[in-house]
C-alpha positions in Angstrom: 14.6 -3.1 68.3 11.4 -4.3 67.1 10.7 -0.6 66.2 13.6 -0.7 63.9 12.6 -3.7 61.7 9.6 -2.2 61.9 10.7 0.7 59.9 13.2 -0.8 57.8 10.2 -3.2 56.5 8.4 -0.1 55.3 11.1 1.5 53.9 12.0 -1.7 51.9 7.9 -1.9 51.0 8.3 1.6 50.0 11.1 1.4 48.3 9.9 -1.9 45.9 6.5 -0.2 45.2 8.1 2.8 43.6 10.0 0.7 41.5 7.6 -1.3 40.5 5.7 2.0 39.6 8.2 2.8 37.5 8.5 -1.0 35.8 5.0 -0.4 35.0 5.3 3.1 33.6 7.8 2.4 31.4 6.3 -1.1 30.1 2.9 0.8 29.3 5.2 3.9 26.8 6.7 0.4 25.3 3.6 -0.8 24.6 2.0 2.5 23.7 4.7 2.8 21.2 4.3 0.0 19.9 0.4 0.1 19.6 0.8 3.3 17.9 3.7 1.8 15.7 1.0 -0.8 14.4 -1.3 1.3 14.3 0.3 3.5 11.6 1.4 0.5 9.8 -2.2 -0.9 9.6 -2.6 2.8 7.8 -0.4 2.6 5.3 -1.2 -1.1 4.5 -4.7 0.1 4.5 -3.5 3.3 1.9 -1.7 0.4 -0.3 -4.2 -1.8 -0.8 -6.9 0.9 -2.1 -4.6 2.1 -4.2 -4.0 -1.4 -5.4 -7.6 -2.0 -5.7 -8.0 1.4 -7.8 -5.2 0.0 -10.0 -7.1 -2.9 -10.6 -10.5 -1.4 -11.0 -9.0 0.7 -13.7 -7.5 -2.3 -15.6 -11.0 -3.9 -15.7 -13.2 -1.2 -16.0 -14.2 -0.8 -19.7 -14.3 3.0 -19.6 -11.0 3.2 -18.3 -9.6 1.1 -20.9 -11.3 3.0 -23.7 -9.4 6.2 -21.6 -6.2 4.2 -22.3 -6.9 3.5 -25.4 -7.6 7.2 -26.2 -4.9 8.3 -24.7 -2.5 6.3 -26.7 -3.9 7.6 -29.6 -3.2 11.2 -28.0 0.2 10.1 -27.4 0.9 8.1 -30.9 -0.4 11.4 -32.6 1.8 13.5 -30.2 5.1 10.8 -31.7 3.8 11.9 -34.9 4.3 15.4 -34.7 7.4 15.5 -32.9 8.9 13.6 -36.1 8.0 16.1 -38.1 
């Protein structure tokens, strides 16, 4: 008798690790997931701001604006010889 609660207890033991094995497995590819979710989003916040920042550098840069300022020339002359 005491044989068999004996081997039911391990069984159950058994049993309860190997789904806690599998709890843990699938709560580490959640949090993988989301670590590499973040991850790319940290990226392309990252991407978005230095392209902001270029933006900006460009508006206050003084050679860029004489670049603007040449190039609406360009494109004012270019207006002026497609209305001929």
């Amino acid at each position: 008798m005491r044989l068999r609660f004996h081997f039911v207890f391990v069984v159950f033991c058994f049993t309860a690790v190997l789904i806690f094995t599998v709890y843990l497995r699938s709560a580490e590819n959640r949090l993988f997931y989301k670590l590499c979710t973040q991850n790319t989003e940290q990226s392309r916040l990252k991407q978005k701001l230095a392209n902001k920042q270029l933006q900006l550098e460009s508006l206050i840069n003084p050679a860029a604006i004489s670049q603007r300022l040449d190039g609406s020339e360009v494109a004012a002359q270019a207006a002026r010889y497609e209305l001929r």
